[in-house]
N, C-alpha and C positions, 0 to 999 in steps of 0.2 A: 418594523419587525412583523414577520407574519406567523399567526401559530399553527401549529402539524402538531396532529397525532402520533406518539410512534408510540413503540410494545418496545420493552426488551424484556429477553431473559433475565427472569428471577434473580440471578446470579450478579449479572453486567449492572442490572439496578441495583442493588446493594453495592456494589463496586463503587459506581458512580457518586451515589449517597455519601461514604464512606471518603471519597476523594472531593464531593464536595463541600464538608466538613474542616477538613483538612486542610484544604486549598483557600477558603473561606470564598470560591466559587462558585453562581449556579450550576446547577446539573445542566440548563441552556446555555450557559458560558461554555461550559465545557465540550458539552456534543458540537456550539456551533466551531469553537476550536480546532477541533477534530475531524469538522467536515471541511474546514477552510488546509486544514493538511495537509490531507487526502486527494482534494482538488488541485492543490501546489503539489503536490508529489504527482498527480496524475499530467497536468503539464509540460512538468519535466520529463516526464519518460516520452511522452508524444515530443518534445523537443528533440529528445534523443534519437529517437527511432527516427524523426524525419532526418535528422544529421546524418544515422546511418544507410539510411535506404537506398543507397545505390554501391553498400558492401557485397562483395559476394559471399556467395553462400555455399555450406556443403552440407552432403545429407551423414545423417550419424554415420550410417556403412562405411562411409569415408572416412570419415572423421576415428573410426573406433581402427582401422585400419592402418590408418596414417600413425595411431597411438601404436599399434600391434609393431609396425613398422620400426619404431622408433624403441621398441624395446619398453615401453613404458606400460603396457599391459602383455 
C-alpha cells in the first residue's frame, strides 16, 4: 500500500465517516473501491469508444433536422 494525502469537502468526509460506520469499512477501503470503479468504468467506455470508432457521425444541424423531418420536433 502506498499513502496520499487527499482533502475532501467537509461534507463528502462526514459522508464517508458516516458510511464507514456503517459499512464497518475503512474510509481507505472505501475511496480505494471507488477509485478501482471509476477505473473499471473508465475502461469500459475506452472499450466502447474504440468498438465504435469507425461509426459515422452527424453534426446536431442534421440530426435536429432529420428530427424536424420526421415530425418529432
Amino acid at each position: 500500500m502506498k499513502r496520499a494525502t487527499v482533502y475532501f469537502d467537509e461534507d463528502l468526509h462526514k459522508a464517508l465517516k458516516l458510511k464507514s460506520l456503517e459499512s464497518d469499512s475503512s474510509i481507505s477501503e472505501i475511496v480505494n473501491n471507488a477509485v478501482r470503479d471509476s477505473l473499471d468504468e473508465d475502461l469500459g467506455d475506452l472499450l466502447e469508444i474504440k468498438k465504435r470508432k469507425n461509426e459515422g457521425t452527424i453534426s446536431y444541424e442534421a440530426f435536429l433536422k432529420k428530427l424536424k423531418s420526421r415530425g418529432q420536433i
